[in-house]
C-alpha positions in Angstrom: -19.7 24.2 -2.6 -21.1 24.5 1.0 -19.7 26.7 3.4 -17.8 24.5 5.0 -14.3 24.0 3.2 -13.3 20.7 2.2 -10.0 20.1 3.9 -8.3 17.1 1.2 -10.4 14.8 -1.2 -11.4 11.1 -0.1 -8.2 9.1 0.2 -9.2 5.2 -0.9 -7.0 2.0 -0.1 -7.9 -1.0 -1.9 -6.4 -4.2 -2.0 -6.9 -6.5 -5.3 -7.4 -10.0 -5.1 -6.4 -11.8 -8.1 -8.0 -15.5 -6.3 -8.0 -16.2 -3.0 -4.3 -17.1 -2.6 -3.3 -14.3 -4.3 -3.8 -10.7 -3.6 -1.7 -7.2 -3.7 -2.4 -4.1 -1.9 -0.6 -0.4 -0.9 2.1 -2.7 1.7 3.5 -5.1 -0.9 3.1 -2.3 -3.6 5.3 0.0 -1.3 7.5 -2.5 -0.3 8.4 -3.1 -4.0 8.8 0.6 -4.8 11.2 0.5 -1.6 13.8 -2.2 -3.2 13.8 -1.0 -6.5 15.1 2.4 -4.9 17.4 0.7 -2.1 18.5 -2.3 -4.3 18.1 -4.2 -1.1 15.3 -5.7 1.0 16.8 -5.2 4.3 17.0 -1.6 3.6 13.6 -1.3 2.1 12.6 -2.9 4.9 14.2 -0.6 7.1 12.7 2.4 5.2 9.4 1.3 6.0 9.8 0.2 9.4 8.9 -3.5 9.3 11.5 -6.1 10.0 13.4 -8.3 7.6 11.7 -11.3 8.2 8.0 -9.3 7.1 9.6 -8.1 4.5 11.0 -11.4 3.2 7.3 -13.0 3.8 5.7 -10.9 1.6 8.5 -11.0 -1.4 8.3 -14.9 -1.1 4.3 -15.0 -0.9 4.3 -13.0 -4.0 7.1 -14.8 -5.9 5.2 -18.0 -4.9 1.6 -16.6 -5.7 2.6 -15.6 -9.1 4.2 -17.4 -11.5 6.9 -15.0 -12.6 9.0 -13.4 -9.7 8.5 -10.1 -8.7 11.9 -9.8 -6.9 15.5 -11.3 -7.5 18.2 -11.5 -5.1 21.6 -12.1 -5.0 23.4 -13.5 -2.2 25.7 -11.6 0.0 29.9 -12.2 -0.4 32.0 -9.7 -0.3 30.2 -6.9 -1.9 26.9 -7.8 -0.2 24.0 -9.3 -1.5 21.1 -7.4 -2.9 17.9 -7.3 -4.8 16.2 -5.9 -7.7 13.0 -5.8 -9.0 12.5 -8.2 -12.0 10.2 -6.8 -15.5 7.5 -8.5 -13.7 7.6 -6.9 -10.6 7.9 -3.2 -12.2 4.9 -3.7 -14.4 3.3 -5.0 -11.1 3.9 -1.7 -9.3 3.3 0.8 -11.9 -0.2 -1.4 -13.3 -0.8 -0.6 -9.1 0.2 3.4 -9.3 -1.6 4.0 -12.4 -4.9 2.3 -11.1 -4.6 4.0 -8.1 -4.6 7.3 -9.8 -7.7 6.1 -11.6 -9.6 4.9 -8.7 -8.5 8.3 -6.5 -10.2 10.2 -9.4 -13.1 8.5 -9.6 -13.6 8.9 -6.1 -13.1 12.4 -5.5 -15.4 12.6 -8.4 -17.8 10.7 -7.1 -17.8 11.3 -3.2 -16.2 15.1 -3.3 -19.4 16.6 -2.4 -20.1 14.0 0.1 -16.8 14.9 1.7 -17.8 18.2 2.2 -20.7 17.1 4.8 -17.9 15.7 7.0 -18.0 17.0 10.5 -15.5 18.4 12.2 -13.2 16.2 14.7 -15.2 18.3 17.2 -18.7 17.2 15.6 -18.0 13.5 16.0 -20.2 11.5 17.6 -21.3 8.3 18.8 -23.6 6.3 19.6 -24.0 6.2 23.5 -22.2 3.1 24.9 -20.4 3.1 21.4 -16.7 2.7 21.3 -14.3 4.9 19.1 -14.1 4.2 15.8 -10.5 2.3 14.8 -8.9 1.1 12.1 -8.9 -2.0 10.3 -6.3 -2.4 8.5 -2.6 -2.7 10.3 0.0 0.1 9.3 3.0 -0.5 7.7 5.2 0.5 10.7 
């Protein structure tokens, strides 16, 4: 290994698209993971930061995009309402999980030594004129 100390191996985030209307990445996974432990999708919701109404969106794009639920719900009364995941929706999740372990050894496997050349936050640079690199993807918050 060079002498430069690898701090943490490559962290990946993928998104899979089953067709073009239908797709599941790390958000909706998380989400998921967050009712099933809540029993609720206000307070998963909650737990992750996002509002209700996101939360709600991407439970009813999923029930929509596939054609077994992912989620049920029962309507509030007295006791409250509240939601579970359905069979469907755990084997979702854990299929997810247990790629992701796959895929995050595969790439420290394959880019570890690669991700020893990264230079130091200090090291960084850019292009002249260049702006700062930023992230694509929106976080969950």
């Amino acid at each position: 290994m060079s002498t430069r100390a690898r701090k943490s191996a490559p962290a990946i985030r993928f998104r899979i698209d089953f067709d073009e209307q239908c797709s599941v990445g790390i958000g909706k996974i998380t989400l998921l993971e967050a009712v099933a432990d809540t029993g609720s999708l206000s307070q998963a919701a909650r737990r992750l930061g996002m509002s209700y109404r996101r939360a709600w969106l991407l439970v009813d794009s999923m029930n929509a995009e596939f054609d077994t639920p992912v989620i049920s719900a029962t309507v509030g009364g007295s006791g409250g309402g509240g939601a579970q995941l359905t069979d469907f929706g755990r084997e979702l999740a854990r299929a997810y999980r247990a790629l992701e372990g796959s895929v995050a050894t595969l790439v420290a496997r394959s880019m570890g030594a690669i991700a020893a050349h990264v230079a130091s936050p200090r090291r960084h640079r850019s292009a002249p004129g260049a702006t700062p690199r930023q992230r694509l993807a929106r976080p969950l918050r």
